[in-house]
C-alpha positions in Angstrom: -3.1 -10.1 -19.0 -4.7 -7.2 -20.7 -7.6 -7.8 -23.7 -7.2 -4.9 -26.2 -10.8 -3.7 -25.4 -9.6 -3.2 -21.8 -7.9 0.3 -20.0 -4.2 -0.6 -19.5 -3.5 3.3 -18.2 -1.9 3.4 -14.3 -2.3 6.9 -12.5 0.6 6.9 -10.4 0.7 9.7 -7.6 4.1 9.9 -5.9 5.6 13.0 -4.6 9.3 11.2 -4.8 10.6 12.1 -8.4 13.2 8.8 -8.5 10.0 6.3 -6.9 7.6 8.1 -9.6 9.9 6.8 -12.6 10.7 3.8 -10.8 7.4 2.7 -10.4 6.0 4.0 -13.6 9.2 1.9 -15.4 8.0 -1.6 -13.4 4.7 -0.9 -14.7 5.9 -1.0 -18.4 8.1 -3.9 -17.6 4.9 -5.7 -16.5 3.0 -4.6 -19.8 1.2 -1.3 -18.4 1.8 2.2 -19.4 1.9 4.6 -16.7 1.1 8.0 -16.2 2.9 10.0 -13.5 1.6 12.8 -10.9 3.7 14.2 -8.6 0.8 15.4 -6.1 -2.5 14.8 -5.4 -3.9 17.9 -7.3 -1.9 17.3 -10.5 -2.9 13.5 -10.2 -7.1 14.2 -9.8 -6.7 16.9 -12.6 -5.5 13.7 -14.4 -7.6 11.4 -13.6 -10.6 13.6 -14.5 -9.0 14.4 -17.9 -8.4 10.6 -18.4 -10.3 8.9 -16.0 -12.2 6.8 -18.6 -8.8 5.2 -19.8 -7.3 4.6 -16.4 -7.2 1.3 -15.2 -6.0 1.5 -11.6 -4.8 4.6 -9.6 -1.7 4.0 -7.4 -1.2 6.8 -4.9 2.3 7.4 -2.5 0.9 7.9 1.3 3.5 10.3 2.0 2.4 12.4 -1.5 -1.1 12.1 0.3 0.2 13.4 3.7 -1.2 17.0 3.0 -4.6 15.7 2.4 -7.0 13.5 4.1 -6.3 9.9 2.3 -10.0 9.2 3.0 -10.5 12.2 1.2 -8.4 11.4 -1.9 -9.9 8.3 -2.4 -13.5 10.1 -2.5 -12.8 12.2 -4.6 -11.3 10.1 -7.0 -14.0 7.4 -6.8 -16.6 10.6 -7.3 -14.9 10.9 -10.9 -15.5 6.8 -11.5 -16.9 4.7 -9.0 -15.7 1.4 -9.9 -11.4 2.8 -10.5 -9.0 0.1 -8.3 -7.0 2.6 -5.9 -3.7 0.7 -4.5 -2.2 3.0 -1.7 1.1 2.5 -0.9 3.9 3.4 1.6 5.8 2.5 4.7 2.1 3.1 6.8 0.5 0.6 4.6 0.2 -2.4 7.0 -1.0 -0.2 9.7 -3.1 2.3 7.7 -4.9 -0.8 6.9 -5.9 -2.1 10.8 -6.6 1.4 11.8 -8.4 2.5 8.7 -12.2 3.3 9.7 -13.4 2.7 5.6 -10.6 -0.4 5.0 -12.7 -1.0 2.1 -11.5 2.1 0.5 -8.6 0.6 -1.1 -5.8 -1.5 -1.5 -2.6 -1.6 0.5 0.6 -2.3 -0.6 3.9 -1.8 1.4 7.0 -0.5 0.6 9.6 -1.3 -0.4 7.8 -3.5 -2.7 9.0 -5.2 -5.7 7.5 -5.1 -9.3 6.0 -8.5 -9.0 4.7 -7.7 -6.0 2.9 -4.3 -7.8 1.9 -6.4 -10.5 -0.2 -9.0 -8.6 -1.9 -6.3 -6.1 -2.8 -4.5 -9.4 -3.5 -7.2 -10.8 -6.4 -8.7 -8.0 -7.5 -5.2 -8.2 -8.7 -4.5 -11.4 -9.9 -8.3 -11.7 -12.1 -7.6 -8.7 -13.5 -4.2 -9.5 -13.8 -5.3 -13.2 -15.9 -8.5 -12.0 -18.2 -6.8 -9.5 -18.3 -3.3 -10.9 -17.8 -1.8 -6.8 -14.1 -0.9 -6.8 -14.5 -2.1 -3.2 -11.5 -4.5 -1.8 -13.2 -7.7 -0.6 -12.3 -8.4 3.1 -10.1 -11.3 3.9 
């Protein structure tokens, strides 16, 4: 799953305290250590501290609802261009068809499960590690 040479740290932003642990717990369970933010600002203060050791950034919708998600993901992708972002929440289906930049990142809906986190994660970082973009290919 993950060479030694290779970034196995998850940024997870999620305003809920118990979906924060939760989420950062199925990530060790699927052999990824996880570092939690509970908002946006303590999350991208993170990220720039960190960003080179960060494989993916996994951000709660509802955590993002004070800022513009567009905005978020810009900002994050100004620190490192090619960093997977998974955004997830009960929006994530529609946030995805209404989205103006889909490309921005990848959705995943809750409730999810851990095997369902761990092959969106998964597909992400493969991607953005094989063409460098952090873009989400379409279809």
């Amino acid at each position: 799953m993950i060479r030694g040479d290779e970034p196995n740290l998850i940024l997870v932003i999620d305003g809920n305290p118990l979906l924060r642990v939760l989420t950062g717990y199925g990530l060790e369970s699927l052999g990824w250590q996880a570092l939690l933010a509970a908002d946006v600002a303590s999350g991208t203060e993170m990220f720039r501290k960190r960003g080179d050791r960060i494989a993916a950034v996994v951000l709660d919708l509802q955590t993002a609802a004070g800022a513009d998600e567009h905005r978020v993901l810009r900002d994050l992708r100004s620190l490192r261009r090619d960093v997977p972002l998974i955004v997830c929440g009960n929006d994530a289906s529609a946030a995805r068809r209404s989205s103006p930049a889909p490309r921005d990142a990848d959705r995943l809906p809750t409730p999810f499960s851990f095997d369902e986190l761990g092959q969106v994660l998964q597909r992400a970082v493969r991607r953005c590690a094989f063409d460098g973009s952090g873009a989400v290919a379409e279809g």
